[in-house]
C-alpha positions as CSV (number, residue, x, y, z in Angstrom):
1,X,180.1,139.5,100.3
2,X,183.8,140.7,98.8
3,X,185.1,138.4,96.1
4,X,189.2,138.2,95.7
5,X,191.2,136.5,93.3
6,X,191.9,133.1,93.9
7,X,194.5,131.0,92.2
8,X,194.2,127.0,92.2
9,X,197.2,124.7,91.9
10,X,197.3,121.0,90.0
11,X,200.0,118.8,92.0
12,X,200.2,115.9,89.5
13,X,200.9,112.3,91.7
14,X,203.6,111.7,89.5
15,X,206.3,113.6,88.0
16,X,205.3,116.8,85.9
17,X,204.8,120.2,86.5
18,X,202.6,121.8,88.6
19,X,199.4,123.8,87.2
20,X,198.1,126.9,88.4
21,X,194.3,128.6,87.5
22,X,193.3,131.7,88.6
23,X,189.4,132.6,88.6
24,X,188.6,136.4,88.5
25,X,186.3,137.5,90.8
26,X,183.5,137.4,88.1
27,X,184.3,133.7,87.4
28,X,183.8,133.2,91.1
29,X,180.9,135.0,91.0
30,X,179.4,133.1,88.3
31,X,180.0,129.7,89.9
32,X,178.3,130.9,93.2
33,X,175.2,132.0,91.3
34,X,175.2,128.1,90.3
35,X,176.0,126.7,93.1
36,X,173.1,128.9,95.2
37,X,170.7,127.7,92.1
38,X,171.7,124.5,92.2
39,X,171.1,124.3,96.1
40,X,167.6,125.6,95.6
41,X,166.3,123.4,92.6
42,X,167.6,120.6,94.8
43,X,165.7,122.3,97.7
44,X,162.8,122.6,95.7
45,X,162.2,119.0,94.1
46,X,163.0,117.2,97.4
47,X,160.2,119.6,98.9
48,X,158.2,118.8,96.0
49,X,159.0,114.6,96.1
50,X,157.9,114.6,100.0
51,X,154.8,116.5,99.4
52,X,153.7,114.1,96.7
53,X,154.6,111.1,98.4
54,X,152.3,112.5,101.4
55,X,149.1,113.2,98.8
56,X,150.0,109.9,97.1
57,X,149.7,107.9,100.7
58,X,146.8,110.0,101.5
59,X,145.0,109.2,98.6
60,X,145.9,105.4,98.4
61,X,145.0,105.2,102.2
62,X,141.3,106.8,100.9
63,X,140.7,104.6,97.9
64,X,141.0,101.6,100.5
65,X,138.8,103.2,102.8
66,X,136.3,103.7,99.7
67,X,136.8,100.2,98.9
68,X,136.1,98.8,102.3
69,X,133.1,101.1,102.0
70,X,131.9,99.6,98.8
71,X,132.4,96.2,100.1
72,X,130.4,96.8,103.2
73,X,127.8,98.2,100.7
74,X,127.6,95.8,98.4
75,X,127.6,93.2,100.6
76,X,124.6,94.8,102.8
77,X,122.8,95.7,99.3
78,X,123.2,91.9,99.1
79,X,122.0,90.4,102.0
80,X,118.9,92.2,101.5
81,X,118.5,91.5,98.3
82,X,119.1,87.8,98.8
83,X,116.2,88.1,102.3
84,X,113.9,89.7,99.9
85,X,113.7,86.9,97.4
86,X,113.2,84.2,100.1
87,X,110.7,86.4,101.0
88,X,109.0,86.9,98.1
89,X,109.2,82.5,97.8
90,X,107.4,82.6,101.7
91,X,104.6,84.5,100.3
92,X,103.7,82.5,97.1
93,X,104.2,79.1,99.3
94,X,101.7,81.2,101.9
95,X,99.1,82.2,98.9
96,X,99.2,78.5,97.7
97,X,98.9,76.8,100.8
98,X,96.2,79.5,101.5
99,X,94.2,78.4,98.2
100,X,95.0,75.0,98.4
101,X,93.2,73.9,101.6
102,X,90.3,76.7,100.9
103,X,91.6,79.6,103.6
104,X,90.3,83.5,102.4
105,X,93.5,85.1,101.4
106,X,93.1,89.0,101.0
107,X,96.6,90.5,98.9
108,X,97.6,93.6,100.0
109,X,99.7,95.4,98.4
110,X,102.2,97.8,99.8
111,X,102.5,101.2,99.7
112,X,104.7,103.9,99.8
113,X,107.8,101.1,99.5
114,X,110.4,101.0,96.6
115,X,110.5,97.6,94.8
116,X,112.4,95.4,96.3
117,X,114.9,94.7,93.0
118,X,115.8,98.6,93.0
119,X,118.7,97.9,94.9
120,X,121.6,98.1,92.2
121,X,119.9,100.9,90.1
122,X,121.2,103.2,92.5
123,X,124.7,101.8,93.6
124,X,126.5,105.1,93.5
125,X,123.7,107.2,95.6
126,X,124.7,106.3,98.6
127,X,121.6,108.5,100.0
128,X,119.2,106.5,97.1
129,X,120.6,103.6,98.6
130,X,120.0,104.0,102.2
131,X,116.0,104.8,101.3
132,X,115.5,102.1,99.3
133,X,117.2,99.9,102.5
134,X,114.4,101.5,104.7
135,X,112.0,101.2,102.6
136,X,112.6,97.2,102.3
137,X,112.9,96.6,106.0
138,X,110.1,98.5,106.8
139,X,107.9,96.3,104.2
140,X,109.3,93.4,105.2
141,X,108.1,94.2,109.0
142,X,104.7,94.9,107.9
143,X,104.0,92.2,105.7
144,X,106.1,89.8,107.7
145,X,103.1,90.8,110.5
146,X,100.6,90.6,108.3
147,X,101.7,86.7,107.2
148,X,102.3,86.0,110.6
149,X,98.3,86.3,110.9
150,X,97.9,84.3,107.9
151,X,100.4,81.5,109.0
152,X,97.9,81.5,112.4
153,X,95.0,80.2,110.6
154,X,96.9,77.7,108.7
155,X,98.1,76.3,111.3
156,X,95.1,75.5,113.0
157,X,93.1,74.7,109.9
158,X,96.0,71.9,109.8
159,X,95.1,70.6,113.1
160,X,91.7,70.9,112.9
161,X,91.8,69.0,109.2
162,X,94.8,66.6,109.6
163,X,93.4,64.1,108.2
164,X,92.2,66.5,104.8
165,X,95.7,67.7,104.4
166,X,97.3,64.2,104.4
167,X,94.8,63.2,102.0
168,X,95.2,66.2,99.4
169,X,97.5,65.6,96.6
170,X,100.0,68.4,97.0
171,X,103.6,67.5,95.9
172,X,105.0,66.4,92.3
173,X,105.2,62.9,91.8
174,X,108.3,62.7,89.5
175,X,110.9,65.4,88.1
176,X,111.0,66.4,84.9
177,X,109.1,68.6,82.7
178,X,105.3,68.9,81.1
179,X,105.4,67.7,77.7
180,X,101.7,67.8,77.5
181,X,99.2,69.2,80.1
182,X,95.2,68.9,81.0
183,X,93.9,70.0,77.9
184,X,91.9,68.9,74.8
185,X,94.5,67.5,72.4
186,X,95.1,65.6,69.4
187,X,96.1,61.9,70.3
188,X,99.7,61.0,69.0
189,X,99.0,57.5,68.4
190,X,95.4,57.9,66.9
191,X,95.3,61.4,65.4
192,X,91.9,61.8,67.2
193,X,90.8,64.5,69.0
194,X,90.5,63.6,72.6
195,X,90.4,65.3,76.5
196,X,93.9,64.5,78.0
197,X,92.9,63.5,81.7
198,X,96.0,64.3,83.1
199,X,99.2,65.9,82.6
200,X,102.6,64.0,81.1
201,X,105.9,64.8,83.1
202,X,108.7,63.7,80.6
203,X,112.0,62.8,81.8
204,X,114.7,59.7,82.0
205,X,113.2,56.5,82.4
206,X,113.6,54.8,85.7
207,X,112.9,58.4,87.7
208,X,111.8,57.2,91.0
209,X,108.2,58.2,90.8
210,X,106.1,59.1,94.6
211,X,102.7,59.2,95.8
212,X,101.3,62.8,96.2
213,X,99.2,62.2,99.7
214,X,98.8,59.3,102.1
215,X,96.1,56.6,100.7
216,X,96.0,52.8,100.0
217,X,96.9,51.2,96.5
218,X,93.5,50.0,95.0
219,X,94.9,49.0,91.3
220,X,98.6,47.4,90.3
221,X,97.9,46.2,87.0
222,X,100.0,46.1,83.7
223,X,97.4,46.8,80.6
224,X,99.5,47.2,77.7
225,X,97.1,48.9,75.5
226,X,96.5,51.2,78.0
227,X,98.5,53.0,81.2
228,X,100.8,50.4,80.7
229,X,102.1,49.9,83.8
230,X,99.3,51.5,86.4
231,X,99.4,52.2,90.4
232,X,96.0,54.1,91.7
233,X,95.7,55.4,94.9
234,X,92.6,56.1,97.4
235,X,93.3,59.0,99.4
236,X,90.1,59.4,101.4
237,X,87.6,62.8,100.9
238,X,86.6,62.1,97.5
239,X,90.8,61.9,96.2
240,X,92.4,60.0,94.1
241,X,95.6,59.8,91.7
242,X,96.7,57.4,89.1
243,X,100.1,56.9,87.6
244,X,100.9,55.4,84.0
245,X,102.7,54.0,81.7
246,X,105.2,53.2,84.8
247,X,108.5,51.1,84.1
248,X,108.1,49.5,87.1
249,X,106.1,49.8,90.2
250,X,106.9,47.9,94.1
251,X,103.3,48.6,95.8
252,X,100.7,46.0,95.4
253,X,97.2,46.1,95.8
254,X,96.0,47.3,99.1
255,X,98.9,48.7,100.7
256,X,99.0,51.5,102.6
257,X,101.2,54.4,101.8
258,X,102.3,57.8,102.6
259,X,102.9,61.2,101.2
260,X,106.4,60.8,99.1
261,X,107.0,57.4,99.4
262,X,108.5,55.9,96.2
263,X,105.9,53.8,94.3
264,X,108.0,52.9,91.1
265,X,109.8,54.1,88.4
266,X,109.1,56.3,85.3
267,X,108.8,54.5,82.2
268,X,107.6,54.4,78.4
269,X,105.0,51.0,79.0
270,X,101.5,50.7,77.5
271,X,100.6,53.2,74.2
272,X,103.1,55.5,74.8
273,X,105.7,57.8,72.8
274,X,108.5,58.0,74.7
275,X,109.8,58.0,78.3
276,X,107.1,60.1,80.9
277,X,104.9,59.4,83.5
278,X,101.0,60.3,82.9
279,X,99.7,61.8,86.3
280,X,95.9,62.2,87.1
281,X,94.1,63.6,89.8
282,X,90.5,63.0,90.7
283,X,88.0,64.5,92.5
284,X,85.0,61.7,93.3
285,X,86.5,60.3,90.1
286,X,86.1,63.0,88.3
287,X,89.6,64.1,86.7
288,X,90.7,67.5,87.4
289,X,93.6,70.0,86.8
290,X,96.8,68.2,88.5
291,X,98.7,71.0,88.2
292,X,96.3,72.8,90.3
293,X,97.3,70.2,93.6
294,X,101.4,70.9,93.3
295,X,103.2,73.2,95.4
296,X,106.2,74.2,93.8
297,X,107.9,75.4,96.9
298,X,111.9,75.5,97.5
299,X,113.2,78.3,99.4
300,X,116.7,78.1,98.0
């Protein structure tokens, strides 16, 4: 390219004289050198801007897809989780049922299955994760058939023995807590050493209070140096319960009642501490463990 001199004239708008500049050819040069440089940082930082802005909405359009991911994950990781505890509920209800009304129950462990509560140790192995998955669902198919078996003979032990399983005491009677249990203890009000027939479920007073199995009422009383205020029920095959130191009671004697009906309220009557219900449960009068004849089942 041939460079020339070039001279550059300054008309001002008003009146005044007139300017003339003249760039060598090396000036012109110089200014074409930044002019070309100029073009090509320009060049090269919008090239630069687009190719970043293209990485940048790849990677943001990723980290969604990884988060979508991860929700789906976790959310799968989840619902398993959540199936394997209502399982795990299932099979104590099953075992206790099972020992309740007297049916052999073999447990059978499983093998070759990772715990069930392994789930989160591995969230980021997504290969971890996916055999621990297997690994639940194909426990849960086997012992799922293996209960289904059980389930079988329960059921027709309950047909065969209707009457027997209406009869059994098998729910709690009140809520609230054991503040003392079937034991030998040492008598608050006396200080004596003494067998403790029952268990004591503490709580508010005026708790609705139920019967445990289907019988007829055979003592209402009030003895205050006693139960207080006392309902006992017949069951039928050797049962029966009694309930003390009841705020109120609205059964009377001979009634006929059913499994969960409400019998009275919780109370403090009688030689008594403080606000509970005393629960007993006897076997041809003989008291036994209650605790032993409640199934603590809510699959929630």
């Amino acid at each position: 390219m041939r460079l020339i001199e070039k001279e550059v004239l300054i008309i001002p708008k008003s009146k005044g004289n007139i300017r003339k500049f003249r760039f060598s050819k090396s000036i012109q040069l110089l200014i074409l050198i930044i002019i070309v440089g100029l073009v090509g940082v320009i060049g090269s930082i919008g090239y630069d801007y687009i190719s970043l802005k293209k990485q940048m909405t790849d990677y943001i359009a990723l980290i969604e897809e990884n988060q979508i991911l991860k929700g789906e994950n976790e959310k799968v990781s989840s619902d398993l989780l959540r199936i394997a505890r209502k399982y795990e509920k299932v099979k104590l209800f099953e075992e206790e049922l099972s020992s309740l009304i007297g049916i052999n129950h073999e447990v059978q462990n499983s093998k070759g299955g990772p715990d069930f509560y392994s789930l989160y140790n591995d969230e980021h192995n997504t290969e971890r994760l996916n055999e621990i998955r297997n690994g639940i669902i194909n426990n849960l198919k086997r012992e799922l058939a293996e209960k289904e078996d059980n389930f079988i003979k329960i059921k027709d032990f309950i047909y065969k023995n209707n009457s027997l399983i209406a009869a059994t005491p098998s729910i709690w009677p009140v809520k609230g807590f054991i503040s003392s249990g079937f034991k030998w203890r040492t008598n608050p009000l006396t200080g004596k050493k003494e067998f403790h027939k029952g268990i004591d479920i503490a709580g508010p007073i005026g708790t609705s209070v139920k019967s445990t199995a289907d019988g007829i009422v055979t003592r209402a009383e009030n003895n205050p140096y006693g139960y207080g205020n006392l309902i006992e029920i017949k069951h039928g095959f050797g049962f029966s319960t009694r309930y003390g130191h009841m705020n109120s009671y609205n059964v009377k004697l001979g009634q006929i009642v059913k499994r969960g009906q409400i019998i009275g309220t919780r109370g403090s009557t009688g030689r008594s501490t403080g606000p509970h219900l005393h629960y007993e449960v006897r076997i041809s009068n003989k008291p036994v463990n209650p605790v032993n004849f409640i199934l603590d089942y809510n699959l929630e």
